[in-house]
N, C-alpha and C positions, 0 to 999 in steps of 0.2 A: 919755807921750812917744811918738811917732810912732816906729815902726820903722823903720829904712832899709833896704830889704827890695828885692831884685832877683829876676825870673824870666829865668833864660836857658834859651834853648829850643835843645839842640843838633840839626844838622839837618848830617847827612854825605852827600853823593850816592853816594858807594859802596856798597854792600850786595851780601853773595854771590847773596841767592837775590832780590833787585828792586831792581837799582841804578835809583837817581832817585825814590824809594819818596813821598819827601816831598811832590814834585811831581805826582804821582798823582790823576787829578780824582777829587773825590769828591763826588757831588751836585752837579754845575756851579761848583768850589773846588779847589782844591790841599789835600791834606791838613794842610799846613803851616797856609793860611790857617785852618784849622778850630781848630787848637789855638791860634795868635797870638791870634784872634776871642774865645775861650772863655778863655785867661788873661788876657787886658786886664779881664776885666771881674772879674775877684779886684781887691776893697777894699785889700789888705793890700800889694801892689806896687808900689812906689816910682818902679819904671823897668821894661821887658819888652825884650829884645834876640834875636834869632835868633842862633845861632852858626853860621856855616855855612863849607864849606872847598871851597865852589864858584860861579864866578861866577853858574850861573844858578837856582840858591837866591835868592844877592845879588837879582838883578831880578826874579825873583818877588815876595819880598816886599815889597819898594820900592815895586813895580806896584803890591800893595795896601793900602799905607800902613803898613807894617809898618817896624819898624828892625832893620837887620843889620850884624854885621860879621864880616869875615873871619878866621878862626881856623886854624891851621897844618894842614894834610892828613895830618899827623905825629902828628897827638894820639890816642892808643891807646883811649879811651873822654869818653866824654861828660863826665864827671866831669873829666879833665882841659881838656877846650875849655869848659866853666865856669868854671873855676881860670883858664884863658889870658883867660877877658874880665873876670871881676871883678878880678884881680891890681892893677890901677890905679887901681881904684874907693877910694873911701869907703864901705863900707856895712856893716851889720855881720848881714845872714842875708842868701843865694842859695839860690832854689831851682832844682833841675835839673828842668824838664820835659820831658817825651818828646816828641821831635818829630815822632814815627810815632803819637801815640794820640790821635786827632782827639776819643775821646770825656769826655775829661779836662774835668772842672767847676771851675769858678771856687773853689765853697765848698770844695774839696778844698786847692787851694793855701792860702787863706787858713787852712782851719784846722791848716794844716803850720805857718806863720810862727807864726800865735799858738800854738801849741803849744810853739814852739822859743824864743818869747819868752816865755813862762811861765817855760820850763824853769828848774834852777837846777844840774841834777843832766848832763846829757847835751849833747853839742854838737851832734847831729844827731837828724834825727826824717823816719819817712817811715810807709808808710800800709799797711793790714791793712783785708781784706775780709772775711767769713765767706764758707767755700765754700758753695753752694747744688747746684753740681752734683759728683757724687761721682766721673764720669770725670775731673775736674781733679788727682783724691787719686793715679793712676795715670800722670798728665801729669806729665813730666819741664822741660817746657816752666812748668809753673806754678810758682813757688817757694813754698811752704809755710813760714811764720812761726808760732812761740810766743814768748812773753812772758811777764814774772811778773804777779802784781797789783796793783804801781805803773804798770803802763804801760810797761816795758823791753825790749828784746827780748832773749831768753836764746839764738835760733839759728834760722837759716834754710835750709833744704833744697828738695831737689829729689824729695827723699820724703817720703811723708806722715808726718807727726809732729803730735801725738805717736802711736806705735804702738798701734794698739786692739787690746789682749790681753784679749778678752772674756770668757775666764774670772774675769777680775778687776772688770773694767769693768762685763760687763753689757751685755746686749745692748740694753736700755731706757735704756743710758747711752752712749751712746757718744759719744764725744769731740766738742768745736766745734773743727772745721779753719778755718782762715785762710789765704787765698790773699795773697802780696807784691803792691805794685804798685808799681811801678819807679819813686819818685815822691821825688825825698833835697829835705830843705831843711838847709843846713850853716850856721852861725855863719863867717865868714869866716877867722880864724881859724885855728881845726879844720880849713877845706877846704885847706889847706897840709899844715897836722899832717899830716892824713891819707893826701896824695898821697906826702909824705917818710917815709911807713911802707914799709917791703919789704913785698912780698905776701907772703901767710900760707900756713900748710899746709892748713889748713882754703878757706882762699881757693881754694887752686889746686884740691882735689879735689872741693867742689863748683863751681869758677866761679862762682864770685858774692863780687864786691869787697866788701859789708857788713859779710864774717866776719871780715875784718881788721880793722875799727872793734871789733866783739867780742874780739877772738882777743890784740889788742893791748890790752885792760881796757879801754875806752871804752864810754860807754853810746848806746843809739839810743831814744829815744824813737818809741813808739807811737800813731799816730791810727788809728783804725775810722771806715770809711766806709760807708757803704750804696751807693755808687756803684762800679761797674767801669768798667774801661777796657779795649783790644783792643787791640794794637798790631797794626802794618798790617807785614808780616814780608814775604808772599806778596798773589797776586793772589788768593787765595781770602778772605785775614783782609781785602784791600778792600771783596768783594763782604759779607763778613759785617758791617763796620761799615757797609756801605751801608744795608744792611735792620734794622739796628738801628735806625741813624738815622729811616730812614722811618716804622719802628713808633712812635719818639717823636716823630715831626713833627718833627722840626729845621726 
């Protein structure tokens, strides 16, 4: 049975450090168009919508054959202007893509939905990288994931975890780190559940909404990708996906 499976892409023009960030050319493209371009072509999407709280978001994407709709200037996180465009839908998984990480793959989405349609155990499910570079372990900016070995996430930080106490470990052992990628696909559902939870203690003092989904006994299912993404924060993370890009040929 086909899943009814939605990608909303939230897309805000505000930002402290590059308001209009979306719209940002990147290789003769809006960054926007880059990520719309690379989730249409995910198998597993039903439907793709921008969410955006600005008219000229709206006619960018429209320019480029893209669908958007308007979402409140009021909505505190992505996760809620998600929640505002699916609420009327029929469907039963939304995933939230980043509207700042142009380098976001088709097969990452897809294998979020089937992950979250397997499930039997978890309402939501989002994605684990292995770290490769060791300055990201000291990067506060990187969020750091562990899980058991069903695939669950047991906590996510903003410090490296788990702690390599090499007396114990072994310096010939030392731990696989995992970087977050800011990537949720939710059961529709749960994506209510979720927003009618109060934020958690754990929530507030690392920042990061997921540890509520923990914090509150819910489980998040785990995918590993081999694939990173950049989001586009600053004009410098532009120039860096730019040269990413160009190394892969985009």
């Amino acid at each position: 049975m086909k899943v009814k499976a939605i990608g909303v892409i939230p897309a805000r023009w505000g930002s402290t450090r590059f308001e209009g960030k979306v719209l940002a050319d990147l290789l003769g493209k809006p960054v926007i168009q880059h990520v719309w371009e690379s989730a249409k072509k995910a198998k597993t999407l039903d439907d793709l919508v921008v969410a955006c709280d600005d008219e000229r978001i709206m006619k960018v994407v429209e320019s480029f054959g893209g669908k958007a709709v308007y979402t409140s200037v009021d909505q505190p996180s992505g996760t809620d202007r998600l929640a505002e465009v699916v609420n009327p839908l029929d469907i039963k998984i939304a995933v939230n893509i980043q509207g700042d990480e142009p380098l976001v793959k088709p097969i990452m989405i897809d294998n979020l939905v089937m992950a979250l349609e397997d499930e039997k155990k978890a309402q939501m499910a989002t994605m684990v990288k292995k770290i490769d570079d060791d300055a990201e372990l000291t990067n506060s900016n990187v969020v750091k994931a562990v899980f058991d070995k069903n695939g669950y996430a047991i906590y996510f930080s903003r410090y490296a975890i788990p702690y390599n106490r090499t007396n114990s470990i072994g310096k010939d052992k030392k731990p696989v780190y995992y970087k977050h990628i800011g990537m949720y696909a939710f059961t529709k559902d749960f994506l209510f559940t979720f927003r009618n939870l109060p934020k958690s203690a754990l929530e507030n003092a690392e920042k990061l909404e997921q540890l509520r989904v923990l914090e509150y006994g819910y489980k998040i299912k785990i995918v590993e990708t081999k694939f990173d993404t950049l989001g586009v924060d600053t004009f410098e993370d532009l120039q860096r996906v730019k040269d990413i890009m160009l190394s892969e040929k985009y």
